[in-house]
C-alpha positions in Angstrom: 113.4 38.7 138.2 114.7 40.0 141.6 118.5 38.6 142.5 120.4 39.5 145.3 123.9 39.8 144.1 126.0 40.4 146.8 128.9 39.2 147.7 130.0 35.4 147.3 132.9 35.5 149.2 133.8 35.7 152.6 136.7 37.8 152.8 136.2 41.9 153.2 138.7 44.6 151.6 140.2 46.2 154.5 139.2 49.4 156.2 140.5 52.4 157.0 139.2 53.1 161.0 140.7 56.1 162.6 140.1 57.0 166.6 136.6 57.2 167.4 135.7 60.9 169.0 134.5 60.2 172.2 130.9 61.6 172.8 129.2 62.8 175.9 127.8 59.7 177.9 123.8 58.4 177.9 122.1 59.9 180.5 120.1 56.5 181.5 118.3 56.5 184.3 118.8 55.4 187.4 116.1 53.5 189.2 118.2 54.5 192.6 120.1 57.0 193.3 123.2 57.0 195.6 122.4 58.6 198.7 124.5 61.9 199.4 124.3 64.6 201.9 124.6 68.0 201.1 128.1 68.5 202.8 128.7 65.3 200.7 128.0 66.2 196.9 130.7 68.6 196.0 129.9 72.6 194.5 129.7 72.1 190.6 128.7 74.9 188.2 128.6 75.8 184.4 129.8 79.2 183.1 129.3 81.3 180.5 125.4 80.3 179.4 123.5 82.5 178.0 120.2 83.1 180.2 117.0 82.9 178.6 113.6 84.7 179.2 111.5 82.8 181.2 107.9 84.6 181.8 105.2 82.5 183.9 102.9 80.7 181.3 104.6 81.3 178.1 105.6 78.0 176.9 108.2 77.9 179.5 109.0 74.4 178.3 110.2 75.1 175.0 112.3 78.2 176.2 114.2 76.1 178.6 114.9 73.5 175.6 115.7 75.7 173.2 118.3 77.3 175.7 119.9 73.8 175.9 119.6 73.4 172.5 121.8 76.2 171.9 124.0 75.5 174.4 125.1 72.7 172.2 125.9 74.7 169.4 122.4 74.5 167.5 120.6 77.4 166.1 116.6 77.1 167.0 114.3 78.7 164.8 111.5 79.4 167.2 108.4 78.7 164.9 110.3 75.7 163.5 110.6 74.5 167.2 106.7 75.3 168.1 105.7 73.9 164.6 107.6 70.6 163.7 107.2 69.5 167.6 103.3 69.7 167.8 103.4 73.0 170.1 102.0 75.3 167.2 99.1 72.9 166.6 97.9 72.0 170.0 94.6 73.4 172.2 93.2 71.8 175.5 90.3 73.2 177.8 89.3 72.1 181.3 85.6 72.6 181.6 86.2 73.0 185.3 89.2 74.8 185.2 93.2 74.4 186.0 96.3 76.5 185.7 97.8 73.2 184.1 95.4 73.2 181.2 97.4 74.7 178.6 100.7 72.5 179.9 99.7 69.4 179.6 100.0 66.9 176.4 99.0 64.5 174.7 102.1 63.4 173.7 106.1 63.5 174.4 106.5 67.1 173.7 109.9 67.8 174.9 111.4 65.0 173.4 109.4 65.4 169.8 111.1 69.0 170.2 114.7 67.5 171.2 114.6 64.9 168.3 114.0 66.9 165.7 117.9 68.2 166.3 119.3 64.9 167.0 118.8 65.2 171.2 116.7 62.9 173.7 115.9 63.6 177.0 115.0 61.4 180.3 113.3 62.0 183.3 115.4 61.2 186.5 113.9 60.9 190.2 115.2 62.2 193.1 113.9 60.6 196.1 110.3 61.2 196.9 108.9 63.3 199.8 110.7 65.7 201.7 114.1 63.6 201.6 116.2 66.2 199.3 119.5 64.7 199.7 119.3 61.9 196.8 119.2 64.7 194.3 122.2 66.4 195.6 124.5 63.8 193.9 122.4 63.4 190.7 122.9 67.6 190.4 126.5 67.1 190.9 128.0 64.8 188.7 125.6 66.1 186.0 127.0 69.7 186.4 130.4 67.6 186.9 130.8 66.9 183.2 129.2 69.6 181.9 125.7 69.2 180.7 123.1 71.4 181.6 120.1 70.1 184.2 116.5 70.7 183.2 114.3 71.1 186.7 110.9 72.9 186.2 109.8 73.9 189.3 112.7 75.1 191.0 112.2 79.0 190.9 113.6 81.7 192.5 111.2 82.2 195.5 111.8 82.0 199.6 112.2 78.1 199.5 112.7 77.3 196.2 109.9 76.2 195.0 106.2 78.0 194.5 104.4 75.4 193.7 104.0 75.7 190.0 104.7 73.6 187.1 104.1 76.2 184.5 108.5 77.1 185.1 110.8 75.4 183.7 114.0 76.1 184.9 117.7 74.8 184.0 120.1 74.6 186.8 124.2 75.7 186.1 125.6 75.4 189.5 125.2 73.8 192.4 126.3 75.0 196.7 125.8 72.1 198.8 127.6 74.2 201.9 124.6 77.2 200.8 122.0 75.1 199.8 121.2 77.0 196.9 121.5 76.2 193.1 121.7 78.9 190.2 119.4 78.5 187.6 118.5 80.3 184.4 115.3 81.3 183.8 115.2 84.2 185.8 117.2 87.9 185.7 119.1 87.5 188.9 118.7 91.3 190.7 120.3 94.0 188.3 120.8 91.9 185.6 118.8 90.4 183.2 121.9 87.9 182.0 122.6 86.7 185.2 122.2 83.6 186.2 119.5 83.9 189.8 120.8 81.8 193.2 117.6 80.4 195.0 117.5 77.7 197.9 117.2 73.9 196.4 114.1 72.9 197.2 113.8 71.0 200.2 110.1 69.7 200.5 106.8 71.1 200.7 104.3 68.6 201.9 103.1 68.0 205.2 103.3 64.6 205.5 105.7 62.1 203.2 104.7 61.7 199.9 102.3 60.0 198.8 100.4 60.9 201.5 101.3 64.7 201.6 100.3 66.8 198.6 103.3 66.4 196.2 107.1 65.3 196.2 109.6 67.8 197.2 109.4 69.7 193.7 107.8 68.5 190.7 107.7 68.7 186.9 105.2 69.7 184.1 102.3 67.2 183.6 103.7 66.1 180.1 101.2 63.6 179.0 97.8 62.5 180.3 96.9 59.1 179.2 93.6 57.5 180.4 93.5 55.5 183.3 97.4 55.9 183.9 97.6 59.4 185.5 98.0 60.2 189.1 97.1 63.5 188.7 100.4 65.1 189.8 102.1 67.8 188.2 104.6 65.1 186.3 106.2 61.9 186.6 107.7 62.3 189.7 111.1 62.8 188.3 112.2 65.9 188.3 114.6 66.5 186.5 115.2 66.3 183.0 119.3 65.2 181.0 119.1 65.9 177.7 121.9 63.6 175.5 123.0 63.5 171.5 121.3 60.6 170.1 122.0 61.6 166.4 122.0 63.0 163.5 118.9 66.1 162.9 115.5 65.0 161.6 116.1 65.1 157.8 113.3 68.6 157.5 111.4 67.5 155.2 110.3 64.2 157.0 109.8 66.2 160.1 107.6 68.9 158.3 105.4 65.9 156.7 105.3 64.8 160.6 103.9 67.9 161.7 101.2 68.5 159.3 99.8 64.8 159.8 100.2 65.9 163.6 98.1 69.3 163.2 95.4 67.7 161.8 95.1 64.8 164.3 95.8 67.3 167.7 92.7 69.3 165.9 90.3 66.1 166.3 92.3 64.1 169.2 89.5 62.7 171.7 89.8 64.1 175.1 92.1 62.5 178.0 91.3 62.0 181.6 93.6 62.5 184.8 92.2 60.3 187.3 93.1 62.4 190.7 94.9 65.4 191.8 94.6 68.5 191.7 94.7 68.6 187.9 92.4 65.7 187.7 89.4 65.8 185.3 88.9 65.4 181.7 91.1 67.6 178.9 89.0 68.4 175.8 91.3 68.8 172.8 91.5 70.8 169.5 88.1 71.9 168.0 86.1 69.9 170.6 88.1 72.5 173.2 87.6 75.4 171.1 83.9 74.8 170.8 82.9 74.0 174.6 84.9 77.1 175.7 82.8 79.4 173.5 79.9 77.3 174.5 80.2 77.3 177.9 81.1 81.5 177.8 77.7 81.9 176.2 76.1 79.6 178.7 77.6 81.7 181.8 74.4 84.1 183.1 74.3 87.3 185.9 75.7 90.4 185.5 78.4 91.3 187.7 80.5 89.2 190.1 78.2 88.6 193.0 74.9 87.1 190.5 77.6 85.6 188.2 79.2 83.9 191.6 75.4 82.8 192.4 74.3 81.2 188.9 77.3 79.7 187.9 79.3 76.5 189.4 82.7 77.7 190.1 85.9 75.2 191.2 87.9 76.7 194.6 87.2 80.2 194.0 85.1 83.3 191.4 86.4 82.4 188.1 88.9 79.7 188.9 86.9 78.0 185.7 86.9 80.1 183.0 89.0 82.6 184.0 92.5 81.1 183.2 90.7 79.6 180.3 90.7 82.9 178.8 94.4 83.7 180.0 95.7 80.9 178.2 94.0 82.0 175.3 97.6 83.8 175.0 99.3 80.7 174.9 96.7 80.0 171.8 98.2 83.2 170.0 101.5 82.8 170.6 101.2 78.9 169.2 98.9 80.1 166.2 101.5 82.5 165.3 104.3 79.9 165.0 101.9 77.9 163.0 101.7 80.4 160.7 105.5 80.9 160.6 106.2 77.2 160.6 103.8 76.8 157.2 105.8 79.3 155.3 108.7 77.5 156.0 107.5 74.2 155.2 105.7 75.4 151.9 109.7 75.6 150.6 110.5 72.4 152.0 107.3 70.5 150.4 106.8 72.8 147.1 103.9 69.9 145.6 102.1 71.2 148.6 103.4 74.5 148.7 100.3 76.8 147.8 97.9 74.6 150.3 100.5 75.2 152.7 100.7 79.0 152.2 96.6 79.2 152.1 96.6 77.7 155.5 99.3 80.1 157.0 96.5 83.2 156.5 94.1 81.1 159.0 96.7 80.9 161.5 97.2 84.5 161.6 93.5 85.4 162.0 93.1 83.1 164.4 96.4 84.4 166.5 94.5 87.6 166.4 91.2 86.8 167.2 92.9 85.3 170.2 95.1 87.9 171.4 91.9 89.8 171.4 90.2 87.6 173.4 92.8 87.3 175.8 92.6 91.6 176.0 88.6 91.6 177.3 90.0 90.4 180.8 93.5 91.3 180.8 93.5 94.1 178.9 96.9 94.0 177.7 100.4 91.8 177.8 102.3 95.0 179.5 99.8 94.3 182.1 99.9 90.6 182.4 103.6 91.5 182.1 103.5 93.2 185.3 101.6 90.5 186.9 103.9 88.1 186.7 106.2 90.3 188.0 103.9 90.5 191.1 103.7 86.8 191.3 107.3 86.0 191.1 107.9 88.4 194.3 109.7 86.9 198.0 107.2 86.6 200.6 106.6 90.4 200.9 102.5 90.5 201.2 102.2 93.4 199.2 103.7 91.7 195.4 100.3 89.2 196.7 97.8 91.8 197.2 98.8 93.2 193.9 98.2 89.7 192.2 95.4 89.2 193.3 94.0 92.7 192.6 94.8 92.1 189.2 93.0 89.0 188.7 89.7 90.0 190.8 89.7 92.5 188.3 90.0 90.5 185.5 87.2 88.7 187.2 84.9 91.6 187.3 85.3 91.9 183.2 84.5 88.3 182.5 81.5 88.5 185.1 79.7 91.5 182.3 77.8 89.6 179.8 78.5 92.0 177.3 82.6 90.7 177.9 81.7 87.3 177.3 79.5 87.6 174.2 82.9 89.4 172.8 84.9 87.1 174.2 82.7 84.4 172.3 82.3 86.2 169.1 85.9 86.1 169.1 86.1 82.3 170.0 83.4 81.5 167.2 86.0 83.4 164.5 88.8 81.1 165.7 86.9 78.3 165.2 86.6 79.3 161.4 90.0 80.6 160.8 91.0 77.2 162.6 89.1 74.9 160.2 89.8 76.5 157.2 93.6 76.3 157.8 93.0 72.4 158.4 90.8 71.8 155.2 94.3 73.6 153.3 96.8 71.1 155.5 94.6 68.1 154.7 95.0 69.1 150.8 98.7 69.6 151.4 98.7 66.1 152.5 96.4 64.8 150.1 99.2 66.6 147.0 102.0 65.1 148.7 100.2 61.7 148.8 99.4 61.8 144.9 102.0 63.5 144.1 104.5 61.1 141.4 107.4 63.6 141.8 109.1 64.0 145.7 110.3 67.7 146.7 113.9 67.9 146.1 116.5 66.0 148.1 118.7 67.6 150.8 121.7 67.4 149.8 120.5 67.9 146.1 118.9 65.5 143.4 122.6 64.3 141.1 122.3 65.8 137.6 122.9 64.1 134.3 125.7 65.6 132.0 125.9 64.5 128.8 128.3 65.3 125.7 129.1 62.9 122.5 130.1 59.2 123.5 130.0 60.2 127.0 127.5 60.7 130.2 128.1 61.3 133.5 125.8 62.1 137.0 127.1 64.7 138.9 126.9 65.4 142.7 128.2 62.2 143.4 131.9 63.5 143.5 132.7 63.8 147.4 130.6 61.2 148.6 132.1 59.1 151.3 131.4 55.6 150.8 133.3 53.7 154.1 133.7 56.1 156.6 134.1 55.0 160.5 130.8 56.9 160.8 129.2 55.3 158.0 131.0 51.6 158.0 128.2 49.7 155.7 128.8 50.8 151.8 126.0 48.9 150.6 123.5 51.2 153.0 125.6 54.2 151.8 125.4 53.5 148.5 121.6 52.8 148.5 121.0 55.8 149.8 123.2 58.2 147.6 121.5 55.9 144.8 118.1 56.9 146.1 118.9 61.1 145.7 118.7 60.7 142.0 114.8 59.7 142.4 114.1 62.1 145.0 114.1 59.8 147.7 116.1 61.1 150.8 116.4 58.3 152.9 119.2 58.4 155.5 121.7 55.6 155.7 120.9 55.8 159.5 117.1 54.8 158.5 118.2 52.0 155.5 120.2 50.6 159.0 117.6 50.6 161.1 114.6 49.3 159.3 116.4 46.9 157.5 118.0 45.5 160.8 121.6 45.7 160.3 121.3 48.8 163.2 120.0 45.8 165.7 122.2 42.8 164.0 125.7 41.2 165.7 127.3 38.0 163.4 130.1 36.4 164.3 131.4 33.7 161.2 132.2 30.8 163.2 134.6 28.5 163.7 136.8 31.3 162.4 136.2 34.9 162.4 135.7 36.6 158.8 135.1 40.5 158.2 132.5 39.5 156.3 130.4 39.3 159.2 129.0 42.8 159.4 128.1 43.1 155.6 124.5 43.7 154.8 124.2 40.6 152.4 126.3 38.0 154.7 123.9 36.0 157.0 120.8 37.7 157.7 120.3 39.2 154.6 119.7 42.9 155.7 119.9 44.5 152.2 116.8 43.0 151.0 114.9 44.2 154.1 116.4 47.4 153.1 115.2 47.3 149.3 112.0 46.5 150.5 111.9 49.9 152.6 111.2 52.8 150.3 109.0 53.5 147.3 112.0 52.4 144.5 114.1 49.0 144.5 117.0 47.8 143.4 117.5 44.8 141.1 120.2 42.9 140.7 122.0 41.5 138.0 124.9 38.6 138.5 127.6 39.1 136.4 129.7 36.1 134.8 133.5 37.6 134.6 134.1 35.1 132.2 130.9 35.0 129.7 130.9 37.8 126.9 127.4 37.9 126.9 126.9 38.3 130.6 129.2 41.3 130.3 126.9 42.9 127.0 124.0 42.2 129.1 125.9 44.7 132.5 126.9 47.0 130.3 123.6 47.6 128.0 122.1 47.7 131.3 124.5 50.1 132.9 123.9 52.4 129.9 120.6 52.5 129.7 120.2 53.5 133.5 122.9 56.1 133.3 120.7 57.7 130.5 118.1 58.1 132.2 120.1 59.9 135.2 120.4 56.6 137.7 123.8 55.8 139.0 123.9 52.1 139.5 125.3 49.7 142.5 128.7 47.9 141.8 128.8 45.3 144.3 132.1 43.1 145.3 133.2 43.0 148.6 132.2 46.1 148.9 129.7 48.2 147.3 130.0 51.7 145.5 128.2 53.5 142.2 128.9 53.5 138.4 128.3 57.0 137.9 128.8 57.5 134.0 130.4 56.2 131.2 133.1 57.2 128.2 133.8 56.6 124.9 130.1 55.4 124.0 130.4 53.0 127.1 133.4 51.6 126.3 134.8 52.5 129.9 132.9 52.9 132.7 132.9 55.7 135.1 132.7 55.4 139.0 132.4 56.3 142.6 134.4 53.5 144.0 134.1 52.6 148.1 137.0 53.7 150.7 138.4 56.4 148.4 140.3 59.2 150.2 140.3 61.3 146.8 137.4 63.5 145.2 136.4 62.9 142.4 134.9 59.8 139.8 137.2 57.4 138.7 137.5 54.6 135.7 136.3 51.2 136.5 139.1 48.8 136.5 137.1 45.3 137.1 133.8 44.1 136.4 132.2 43.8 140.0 130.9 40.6 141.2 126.9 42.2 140.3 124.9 45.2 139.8 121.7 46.9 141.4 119.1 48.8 139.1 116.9 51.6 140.1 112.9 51.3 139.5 110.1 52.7 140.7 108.1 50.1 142.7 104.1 49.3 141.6 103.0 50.1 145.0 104.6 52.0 147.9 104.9 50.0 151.0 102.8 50.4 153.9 105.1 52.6 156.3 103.0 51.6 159.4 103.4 48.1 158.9 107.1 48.6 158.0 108.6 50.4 160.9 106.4 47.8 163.4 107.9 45.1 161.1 111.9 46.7 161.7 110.7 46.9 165.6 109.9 42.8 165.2 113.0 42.3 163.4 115.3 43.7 165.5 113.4 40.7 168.6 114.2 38.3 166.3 117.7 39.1 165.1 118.8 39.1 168.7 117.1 35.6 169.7 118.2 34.0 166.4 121.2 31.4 167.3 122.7 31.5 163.5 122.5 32.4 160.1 124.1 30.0 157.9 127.9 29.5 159.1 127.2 33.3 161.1 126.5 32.5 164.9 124.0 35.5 165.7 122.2 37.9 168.0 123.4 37.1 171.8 124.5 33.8 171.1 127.0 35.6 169.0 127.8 37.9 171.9 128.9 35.3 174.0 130.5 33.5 171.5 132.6 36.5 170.5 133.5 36.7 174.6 134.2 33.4 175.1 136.9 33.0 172.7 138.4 36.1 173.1 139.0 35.1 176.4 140.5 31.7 175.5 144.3 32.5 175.5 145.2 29.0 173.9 143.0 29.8 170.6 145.2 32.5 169.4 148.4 30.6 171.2 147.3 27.7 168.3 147.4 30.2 165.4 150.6 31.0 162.9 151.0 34.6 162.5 148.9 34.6 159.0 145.8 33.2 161.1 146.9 35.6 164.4 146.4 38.9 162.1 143.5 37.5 159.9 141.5 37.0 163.3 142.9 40.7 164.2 141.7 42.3 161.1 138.2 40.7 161.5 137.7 41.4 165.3 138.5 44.5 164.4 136.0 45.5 161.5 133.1 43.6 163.5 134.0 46.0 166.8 133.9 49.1 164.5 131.0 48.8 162.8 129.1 47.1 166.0 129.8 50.8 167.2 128.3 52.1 164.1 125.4 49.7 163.9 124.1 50.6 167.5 124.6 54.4 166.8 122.6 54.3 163.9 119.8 52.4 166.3 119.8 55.0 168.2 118.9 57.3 165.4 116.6 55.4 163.9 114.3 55.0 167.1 114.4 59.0 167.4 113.1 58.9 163.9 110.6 56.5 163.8 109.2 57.5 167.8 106.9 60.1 166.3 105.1 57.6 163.7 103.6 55.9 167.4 101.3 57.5 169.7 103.1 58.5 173.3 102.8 55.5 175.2 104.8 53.3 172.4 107.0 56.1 171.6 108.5 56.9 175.6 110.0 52.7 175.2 111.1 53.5 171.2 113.1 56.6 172.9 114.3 55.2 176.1 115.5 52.4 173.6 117.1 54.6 171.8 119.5 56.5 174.7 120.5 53.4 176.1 121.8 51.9 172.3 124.0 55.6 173.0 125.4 54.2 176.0 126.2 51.3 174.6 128.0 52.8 171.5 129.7 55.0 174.4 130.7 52.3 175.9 132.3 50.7 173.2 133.8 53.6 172.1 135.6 53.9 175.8 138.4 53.5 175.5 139.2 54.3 171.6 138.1 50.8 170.2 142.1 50.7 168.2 143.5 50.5 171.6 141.7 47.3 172.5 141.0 46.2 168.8 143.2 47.4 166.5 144.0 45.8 163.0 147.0 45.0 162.0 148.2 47.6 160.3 148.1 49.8 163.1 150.5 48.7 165.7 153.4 50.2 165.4 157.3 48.7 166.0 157.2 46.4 169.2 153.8 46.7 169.8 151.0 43.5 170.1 147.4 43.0 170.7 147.8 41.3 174.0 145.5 39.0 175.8 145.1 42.0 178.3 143.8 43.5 175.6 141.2 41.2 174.4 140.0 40.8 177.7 139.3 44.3 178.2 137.5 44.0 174.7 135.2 41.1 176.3 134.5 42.9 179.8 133.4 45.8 177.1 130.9 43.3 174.7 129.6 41.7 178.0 128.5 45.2 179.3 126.9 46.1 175.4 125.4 42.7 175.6 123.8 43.6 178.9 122.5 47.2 178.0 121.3 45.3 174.5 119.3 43.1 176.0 117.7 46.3 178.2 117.2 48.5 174.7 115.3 45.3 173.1 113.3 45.3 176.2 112.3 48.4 175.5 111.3 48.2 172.0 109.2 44.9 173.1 107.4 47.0 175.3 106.4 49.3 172.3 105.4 46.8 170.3 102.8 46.2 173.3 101.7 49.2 173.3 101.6 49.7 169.8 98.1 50.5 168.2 
């Protein structure tokens, strides 16, 4: 039978809480921006960033990421980048033909790319039409405190902008009195490291937008959905902030995302854009692969002037199929990442490893057959090097003449039929390579599906050490079980538990899905630490034990009963030997991790220990939690949209018991600590008991809302794009709100106790600032759960 057996008392051991760091603030964003005039917004730049190459139409996108990526201090393996985000799998074809084919997605690909190394990024507007001057002000204060400002279309050109959305660009400085920003992207003249000064865009359409052609620049067309898409380049928000969000995809979990992604991008129906100049439909994967080699084998004449007269062409010769077979490239360059990105998740994943290494080979042939392909027009990438070269020039008519020279003559090729039954023989073996690499990922998915042992854990599986009398799991030694990063022991300890079983499941994603990540209790009519614990109130730990493939059951122990203490301990043993540290839960929760003297004395990892090591257990805890493997897994679909439901419901809930909760709890918890005469009434035992608890709830408030933040990054992938876009804007404005508790360090408004020092109090001043604080979380709470009821709606 199934107990919960944690705690029965309301009273919390007291914890250690040491200055939170501050972090870098959420970049939310702002539905208007202040108004500022050049000579206004001060000059603000960034020094010392390493440019990046930038070449028109090679998955500028990911370049400018990865730049800011490493800018923060994280090391990007390319294919990793292209494979785990969706890049290495993805193919689109326009029958009619666009530049924008092969940048356009189904899906959030920046931000899939960002997540995976604990980032998010947002889309901010500047104001639309020709009127620059909002964006001024946006630039600064960005550049101001330090973070780096993604802007794909600003390019180094006459005026700024070229009218392409193919470029993206990050800006590092900022000259109101020049107009100009610097941007990387680019080799400034002489020097391929330096940053390139160009004019800030100031409008190109002849008439305010949305009447004129397009907003005063412009960024990629990230995601067609149908019946939603104007047809512009992007979101008319052009510039992208890129914040911390949390901890890095676990690797394994984001390789399992990418192969279930692969094989879905390869059969994803197509998407529409209703007007534009982009408009039309997008035919995906190996529907996209096929028409192109259809359509090249419907094409008839020989040589441009009959091809020109027989076929149906869009603006100008070729404007079809021509950068069809251009972007064929792009198709190279992703299938080679694939194949990199398969090799490194065949380690990761070993129970799929060999499928995963057959469908690498695939990859590779089809890279190659593409990169031929692309050759029949263009011949060769030092010359579509040098085109871009051309195409990049200042107004100078001859860098034009030369680009298009180039391209008429790629036109000529593509006009012989002899061309395009090459170019379709190669299209027909990519098509083959690319289904046989799929049938291998599908078996990958269909080994890790029936598999009954997981890969192994990162940080690794704990190993049993046994010797007479005695047996002990090891790898538990250093585990921090109370941190003020990690304040909920019972989460922590579930998920170190889990390790030995090969589960790794984060104590980030135990918070979230369980709901303790979205929770606030407040024990009422006096406070009591006991209010954040997992078990108090809503009981989050069984929502959490519900969550992953194993559970734990618990066992009440009866202090005073003999056989109640026979019954723990054969327990105890009998999990030890089998290599299963057990739960010890009290107050607080840690692990028995071995045992002595044929179980005589038990060994364990205790909670809030500042030492290394295993230590004897001195007191029979209050109950105990024992691994097994669940009869069935639990449906993961209906379990994060279940954790998205819960968190709506915590937050409308009134109370739990004696716990007032969710925003009634807010302004309870504001209310009285604005009411001067409540702590006026209390003795000094009361005074520092109410201290201690307002303190523990603030800290691990800030801890809860971090980790619902890094949840949400998680989980946005498991949703298709529409769904995902509310689970991530969710997720950066719970990082402004842990920010803003965090600011000012939370012991200088809500200290405990033990910190003040000689002559020092916790003032009214001081709870008040602590209630201006929670009344600005509450506010940005209430816009998060908006956010994530919006997913739910859009949810399929």
């Amino acid at each position: 039978m199934k107990t919960t057996f944690l705690p029965r008392a309301a009273a919390i051991l007291a914890v250690s809480f040491l200055c939170f760091l501050a972090s870098s603030p959420a970049h939310a964003e702002n539905a208007t921006m202040p108004s500022s005039t050049p000579s206004q917004a001060p000059k603000a730049s960034i020094a010392n960033v390493k440019n990046f190459e930038n070449i028109d139409s090679d998955l500028s996108h990911l370049k400018a990421i990865r730049c800011v990526l490493e800018y923060h201090g994280q090391t990007v393996d390319w294919d990793w980048l292209l494979g785990a985000s969706g890049e290495a799998f993805c193919y689109y074809y326009h029958p009619d033909g666009t530049h924008l084919t092969q940048f356009v997605h189904s899906w959030d690909i920046a931000n899939s790319a960002l997540s995976l190394y604990g980032y998010g990024g947002q889309w901010r507007a500047a104001s639309p039409g020709n009127d620059i001057a909002p964006a001024w002000s946006a630039l600064a204060s960005e550049l101001a405190a330090g973070r780096l400002i993604i802007a794909p279309g600003i390019m180094p050109y006459w005026n700024g902008i070229n009218s392409r959305c193919d470029h993206w660009y990050i800006v590092t400085g900022l000259d109101p009195a020049a107009g100009k920003v610097t941007i990387l992207g680019a080799p400034a003249p002489g020097s391929a490291d330096a940053p390139f000064e160009t004019p800030l865009p100031t409008g190109d359409a002849a008439q305010p937008y949305p009447q004129g052609p397009h907003p005063c620049w412009y960024g990629i067309l990230r995601q067609i959905e149908p019946g939603k898409n104007t047809g512009h380049y992007g979101p008319d928000k052009p510039m992208m902030t890129v914040a911390r969000l949390g901890p890095p995809m676990e690797p394994k979990s984001a390789a399992l995302a990418a192969l279930k992604r692969a094989v879905q991008l390869a059969h994803e129906p197509p998407v529409t854009a209703q007007t534009g100049w982009g408009k039309g439909t997008y035919l995906a994967g190996l529907a996209a692969l096929q028409r192109l080699h259809d359509d090249l084998l419907a094409a008839q004449g020989n040589g441009l002037d009959e091809y020109q007269q027989l076929n149906p062409t869009k603006d100008e010769p070729f404007a079809g199929l021509k950068p069809e077979i251009a972007n064929l490239r792009l198709l190279a360059a992703r299938r080679h990442a694939a194949a990199g990105f398969l090799k490194q998740a065949a380690q990761l994943l070993p129970d799929a490893q060999a499928s995963l290494l057959a469908a690498a080979e695939p990859y590779e042939q089809s890279a190659t057959h593409a990169q031929a392909a692309f050759d029949v027009c263009f011949k060769s990438e030092a010359d579509w090097l040098k085109n871009q070269a051309l195409e990049q020039g200042d107004q100078d008519a001859s860098h034009h003449i030369g680009w298009r020279n180039y391209h008429r003559q790629a036109a000529r090729l593509l006009a012989d039929p002899a061309n395009r039954k090459a170019l379709a023989d190669h299209l027909a073996a990519i098509l083959t390579a690319e289904k046989s690499a799929l049938t291998q990922i599908e078996k990958a998915l269909a080994d890790l599906n029936d598999s009954t042992t997981q890969p192994a854990a990162s940080p690794p599986v704990p190993k049993l050490s046994t010797e007479k009398h005695a047996a002990v799991i090891t790898g538990y030694e250093t585990l921090p079980i109370g941190t003020k990063e990690q304040q909920n022991t019972v989460m922590i300890s579930m998920s170190a538990a889990l390790r030995a079983v090969g589960q790794d499941v984060s104590y980030e994603y135990l918070m979230g899905v369980s709901g303790l990540a979205f929770r606030i209790q407040l024990f009422q009519p006096g406070w009591c630490p006991s209010s954040p614990h997992a078990h108090c109130g809503f009981n989050a730990q069984d929502a959490a034990n519900q969550a992953t493939a194993y559970e734990f059951v618990g066992f009440d122990i009866k202090k005073d009963d003999p056989a109640s203490i026979d019954q723990a301990r054969a327990k105890i043993l009998a999990s030890i030997d089998r290599g299963l540290p057990v739960l010890m839960g009290s107050e607080e929760t840690g692990l028995i991790v071995g045992y002595r003297y044929g179980g005589q004395r038990l060994v364990c990892r205790p909670p809030y220990t500042q030492d290394d090591g295993y230590v004897a257990m001195k007191d029979w805890p209050w109950g105990i939690g024992l691994l097994q493997k669940r009869t069935e897994s639990p449906d993961q679909p209906q379990l994060l949209r279940a954790s998205l439901q819960r968190a709506l419901d915590l937050s409308a809930a009134e109370n739990f018991g004696p716990y007032a909760a969710g925003f009634h709890a807010f302004d309870l918890w504001i209310t009285q600590l604005r009411d001067a005469d409540r702590f006026a009434a209390m003795d000094e035992t009361a005074f520092k008991a109410a201290m201690h608890a307002n303190a523990y709830i603030y800290y691990c408030l800030i801890d809860a809302r971090r980790c619902a933040a890094a949840y949400l990054t998680q989980i946005a992938g498991n949703f298709d794009a529409p769904a995902a876009a509310h689970l991530r804007a969710a997720a950066q404005t719970y990082t402004q709100l842990a920010d803003a508790l965090s600011q000012p360090c939370p012991t200088e408004i809500a200290p405990m106790p033990r910190m003040l020092q000689p002559g020092q109090a916790w003032t009214q001043e001081m709870r008040h600032r602590q209630a201006q604080i929670l009344a600005q979380a509450r506010d940005l709470d209430r816009q998060a759960l908006a956010e994530i009821q919006a997913a739910l709606a859009q949810a399929k």
